[in-house]
FIROSE-915085 format. One record per residue: residue in one letter; x, y, z of N, C-alpha, C, O in turn. Coordinates in steps of 0.05 Angstrom, whole numbers, plus 5000, padded with zeros to 4 digits. Each point is the difference from the previous one (the first is absolute). Last residue first. Layout:
N
AXYZXYZXYZXYZ/...
***
This chain:
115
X450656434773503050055011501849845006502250085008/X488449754971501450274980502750115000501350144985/X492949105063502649994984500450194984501549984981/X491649935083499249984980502949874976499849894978/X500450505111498449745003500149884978500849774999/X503551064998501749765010498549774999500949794990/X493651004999502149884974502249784999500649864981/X494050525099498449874980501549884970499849794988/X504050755075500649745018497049804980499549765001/X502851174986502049794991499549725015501449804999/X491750905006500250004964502449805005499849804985/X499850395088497449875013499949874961499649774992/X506251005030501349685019497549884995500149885021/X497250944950503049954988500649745015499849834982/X493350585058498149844967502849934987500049804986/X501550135119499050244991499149904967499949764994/X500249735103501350024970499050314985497950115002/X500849675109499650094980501849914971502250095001/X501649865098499650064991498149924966501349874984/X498949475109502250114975498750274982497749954991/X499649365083500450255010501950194976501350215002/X495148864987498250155009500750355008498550194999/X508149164973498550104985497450165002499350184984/X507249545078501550134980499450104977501150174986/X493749235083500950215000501150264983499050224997/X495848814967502550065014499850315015498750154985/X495049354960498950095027503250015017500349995025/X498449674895499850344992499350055037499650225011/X505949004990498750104969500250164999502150124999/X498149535104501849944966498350124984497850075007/X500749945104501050234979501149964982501950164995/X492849175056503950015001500550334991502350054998/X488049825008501349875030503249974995501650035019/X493750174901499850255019501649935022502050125007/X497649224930502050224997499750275012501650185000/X492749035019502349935004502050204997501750055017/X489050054948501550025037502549905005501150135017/X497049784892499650405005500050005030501350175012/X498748904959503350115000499950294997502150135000/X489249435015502149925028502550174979500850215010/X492149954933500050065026501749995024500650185016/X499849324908500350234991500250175018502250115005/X493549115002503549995004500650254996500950105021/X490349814969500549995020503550035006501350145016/X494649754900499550285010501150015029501350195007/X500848914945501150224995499450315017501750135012/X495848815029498950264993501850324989500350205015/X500948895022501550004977496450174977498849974980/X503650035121498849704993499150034968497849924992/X507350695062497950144996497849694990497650014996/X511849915040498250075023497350124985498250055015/X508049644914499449715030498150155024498049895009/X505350694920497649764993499349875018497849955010/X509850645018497850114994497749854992498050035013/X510649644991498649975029497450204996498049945013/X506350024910499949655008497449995026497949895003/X507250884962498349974984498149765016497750025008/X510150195017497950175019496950004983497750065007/X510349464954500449905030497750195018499349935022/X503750344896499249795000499049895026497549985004/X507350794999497450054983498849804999497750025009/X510449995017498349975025496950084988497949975012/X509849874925499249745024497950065016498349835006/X505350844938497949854987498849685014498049864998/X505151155051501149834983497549794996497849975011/X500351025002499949705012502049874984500350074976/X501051045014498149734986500049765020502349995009/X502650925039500349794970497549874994498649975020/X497150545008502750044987503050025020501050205010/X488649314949500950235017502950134989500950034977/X491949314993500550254993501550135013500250234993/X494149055035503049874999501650184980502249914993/X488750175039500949875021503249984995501749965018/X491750554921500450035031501549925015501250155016/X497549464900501850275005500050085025502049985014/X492749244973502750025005500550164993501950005016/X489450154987501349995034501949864983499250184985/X497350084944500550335023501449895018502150095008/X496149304929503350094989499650275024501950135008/X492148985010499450224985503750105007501749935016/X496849004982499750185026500350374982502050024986/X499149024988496950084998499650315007498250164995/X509349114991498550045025498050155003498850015021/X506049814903500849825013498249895023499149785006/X501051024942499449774987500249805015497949874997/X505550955038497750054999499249724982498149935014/X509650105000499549985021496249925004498549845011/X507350474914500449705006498149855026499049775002/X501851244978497749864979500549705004498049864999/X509050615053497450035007497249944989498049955014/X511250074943499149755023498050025019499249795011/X502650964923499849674987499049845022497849915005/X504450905030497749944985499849854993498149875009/X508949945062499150274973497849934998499049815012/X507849875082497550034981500250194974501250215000/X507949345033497750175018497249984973499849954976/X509749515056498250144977497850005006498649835010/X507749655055500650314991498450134975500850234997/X499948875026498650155022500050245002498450145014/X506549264914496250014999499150135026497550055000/X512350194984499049805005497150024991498950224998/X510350274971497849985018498149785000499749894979/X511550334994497749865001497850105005501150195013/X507950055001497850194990497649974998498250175003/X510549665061499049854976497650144992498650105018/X508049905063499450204976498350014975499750194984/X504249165095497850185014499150284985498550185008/X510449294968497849925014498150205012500850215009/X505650134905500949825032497150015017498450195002/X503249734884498950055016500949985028500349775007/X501049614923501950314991500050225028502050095011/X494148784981498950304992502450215003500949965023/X501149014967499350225015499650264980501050104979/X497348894984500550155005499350285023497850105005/X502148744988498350235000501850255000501550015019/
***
């Protein structure tokens, strides 16, 4: 086996636990599990984004306690993300200045890939 080049504990790699939510994987989410694209933005929007493990994994426990009632799940992970402060119900965001129509026009074009 070749050594990495690299000195230990540097490696660039990232792991599957480290990639955070997007839009895409949020429509995955939403197919998968039924569950409406408001309460996961809500819940796993934040910032940083949820990683994509725990997205899964809250998805899961959301069906299971709503008795694989989507509207309902939906529900537990909008309480869930109030009761942790994740998503949009983070601080940093709740208490965040305003977009003004200039930042609000880029962060739409970014979504979009215009940029």
């Amino acid at each position: 086996m070749a050594k990495s080049s690299l000195p230990r504990g540097t490696r660039t790699a990232r792991t599957t636990r480290h990639l955070r939510c997007d839009y895409l994987f949020l429509e995955l989410l939403e197919e998968d599990f039924g569950i409406s694209q408001f309460s996961l933005r809500s819940a796993f929007m934040g910032v940083p984004p949820a990683t994509k493990k725990q997205a899964i994994a809250l998805c899961e426990w959301a069906i299971r306690v709503a008795g694989s009632d989507p509207e309902k799940a939906g529900d537990a992970l909008c309480a869930w993300a109030k009761k942790n402060e994740a998503g949009s119900y983070d601080p940093r965001l709740l208490d965040a200045p305003e977009l003004t129509w200039e930042q609000a026009e880029h962060e739409r074009r970014v979504r979009e890939g215009w940029l």
